[in-house]
N, C-alpha and C positions, 0 to 999 in steps of 0.2 A: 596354706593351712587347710582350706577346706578339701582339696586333693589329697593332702594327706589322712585325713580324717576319712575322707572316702574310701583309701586304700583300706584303712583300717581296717574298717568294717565289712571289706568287701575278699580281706584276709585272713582274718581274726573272729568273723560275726561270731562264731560257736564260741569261742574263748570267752566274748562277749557277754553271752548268754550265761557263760555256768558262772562269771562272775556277777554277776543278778541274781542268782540262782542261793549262790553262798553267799552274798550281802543279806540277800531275805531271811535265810537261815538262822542265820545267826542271831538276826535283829528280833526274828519272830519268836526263837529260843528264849532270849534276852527279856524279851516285853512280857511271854505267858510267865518265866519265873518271880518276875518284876509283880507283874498281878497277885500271883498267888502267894509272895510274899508280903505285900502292903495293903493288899484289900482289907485281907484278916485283921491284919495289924490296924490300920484305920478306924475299922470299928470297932475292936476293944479301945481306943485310945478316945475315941470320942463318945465313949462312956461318962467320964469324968474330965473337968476344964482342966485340971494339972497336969493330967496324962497327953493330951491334946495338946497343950504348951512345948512339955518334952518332947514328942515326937517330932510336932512339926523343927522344935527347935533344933533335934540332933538330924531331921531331914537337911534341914537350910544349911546344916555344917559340910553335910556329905556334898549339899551341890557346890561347892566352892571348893570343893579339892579338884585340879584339874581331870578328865577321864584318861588322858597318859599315863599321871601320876598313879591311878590306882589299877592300871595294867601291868606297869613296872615292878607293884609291890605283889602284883598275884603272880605274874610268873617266875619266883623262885620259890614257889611254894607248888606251883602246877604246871610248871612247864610252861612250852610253848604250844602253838594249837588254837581250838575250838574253845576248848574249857574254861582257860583265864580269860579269851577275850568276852565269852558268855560271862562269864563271872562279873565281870567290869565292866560291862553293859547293864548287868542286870542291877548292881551297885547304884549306877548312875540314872536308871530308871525309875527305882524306889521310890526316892525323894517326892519328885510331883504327883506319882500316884497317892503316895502316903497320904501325904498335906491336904491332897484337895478331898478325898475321902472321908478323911476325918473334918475337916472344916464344913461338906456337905453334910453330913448326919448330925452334926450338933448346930449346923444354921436351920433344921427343921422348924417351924415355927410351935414352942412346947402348946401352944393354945391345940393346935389344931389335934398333934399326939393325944393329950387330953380328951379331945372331943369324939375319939377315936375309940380310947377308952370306955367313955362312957356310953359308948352305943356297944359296948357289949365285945369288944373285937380281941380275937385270944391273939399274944405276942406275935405269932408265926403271921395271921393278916393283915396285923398291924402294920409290921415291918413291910410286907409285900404289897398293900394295898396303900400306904402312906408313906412308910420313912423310905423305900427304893424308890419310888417314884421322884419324889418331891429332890431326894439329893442325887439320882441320875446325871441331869447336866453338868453339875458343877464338879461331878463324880469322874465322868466322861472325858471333860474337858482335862482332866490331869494324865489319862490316859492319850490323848491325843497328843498331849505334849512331850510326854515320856518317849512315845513310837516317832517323833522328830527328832526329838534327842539323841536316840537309840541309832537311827537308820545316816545321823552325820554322824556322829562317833566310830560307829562301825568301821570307817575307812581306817583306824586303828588297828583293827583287826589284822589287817597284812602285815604288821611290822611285825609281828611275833610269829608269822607266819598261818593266820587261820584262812587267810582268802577272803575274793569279796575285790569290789570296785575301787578298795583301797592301793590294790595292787598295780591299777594305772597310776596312781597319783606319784606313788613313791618311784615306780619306774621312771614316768616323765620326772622326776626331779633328781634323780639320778642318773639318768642319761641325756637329761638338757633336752626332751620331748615338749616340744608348749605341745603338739597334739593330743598326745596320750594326758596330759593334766586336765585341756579342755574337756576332753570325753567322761573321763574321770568326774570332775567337777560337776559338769551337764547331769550324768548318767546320777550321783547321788542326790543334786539340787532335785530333776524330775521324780527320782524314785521317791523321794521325802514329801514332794507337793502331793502325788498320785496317792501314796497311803492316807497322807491328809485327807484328801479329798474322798476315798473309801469311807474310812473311819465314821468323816462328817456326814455321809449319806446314811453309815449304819445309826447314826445318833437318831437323827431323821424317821427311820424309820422305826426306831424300837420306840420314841417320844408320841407317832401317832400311834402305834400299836398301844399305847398307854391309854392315849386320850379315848381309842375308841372302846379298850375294856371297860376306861370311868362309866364312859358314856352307857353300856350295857348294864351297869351292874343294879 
């Protein structure tokens, strides 16, 4: 196994590479449209407790459809490719962003918005100086969940032909390779922990970048 695995890589390394190359792609295409779909959405929903019920409610529906299932339902409408499987990535990405978005800015504490208020603070500092701060983590953390989500599903991606580290998986299990599944398997488990682990340095960082604004201001 492990000679095999050596070969591999000592045959294939470039192939290697551009399938990391178009796994991240994909996944990174997937997550910005993920974002810029449910952020917005988030905050107009946690306006109002009703609106925030719906959403999270019709998120929670979207995460229990399996991510095959709604690859299946996009390419006969998009073909195969880049597109659907971005499309049903970005689908499946939604949900955690949404939810934890909108549960952060309505767990604000109303006392503190208030007190914010009344020291004079127009909507625009409010918002910047209190309510992103305060629902950041819990904001963060649905975004870190989503880029896990995102980067194992991807291996999807190969069935319909977009490419991506899916493409060992389904070879090994179509030509009876345990090499090519291990590497496959390895190559998406690391890729998923390493983004983790970026992500969680970037929280890190922008949380003291926080503290030490408070602290100036």
């Amino acid at each position: 196994m492990i000679q095999q695995i050596t070969t591999y890589f000592s045959e294939h390394g470039a192939e290697w590479v551009q399938m990391v190359i178009d796994h991240l792609t994909i996944s990174g295409m997937a997550l910005a449209a993920a974002l810029a779909i449910a952020v917005p959405l988030g905050i107009l929903c946690s306006r109002h407790a009703w609106s925030e019920r719906l959403a999270t409610g019709t998120a929670g529906v979207l995460r229990v459809i399996p991510s095959l299932a709604i690859l299946i339902i996009c390419v006969p409408y998009l073909g195969v490719g880049t597109v659907p499987a971005v499309v049903a990535l970005t689908v499946l990405a939604i949900p955690p962003i949404l939810i934890n978005t909108a549960v952060a800015l309505r767990s604000v504490p109303a006392d503190v918005i208030e007190a914010g208020v009344g020291m004079g603070m127009s909507p625009a500092r409010l918002w910047l100086t209190v309510k992103a701060p305060l629902a950041f983590p819990l904001a963060f953390s649905g975004v870190r969940t989503a880029a896990s989500e995102i980067i194992a599903s991807a291996t999807l991606a190969a069935y319909i032909g977009a490419g991506g580290l899916g493409i060992l998986i389904y070879t090994g299990l179509g030509a009876l390779r345990n090499d090519l599944l291990w590497i496959g398997g390895i190559s998406v488990a690391a890729l998923s922990l390493i983004v983790n682990r970026v992500l969680a340095m970037v929280d890190r960082r922008i949380r003291a970048y926080e503290r030490v604004g408070s602290s100036t201001r």
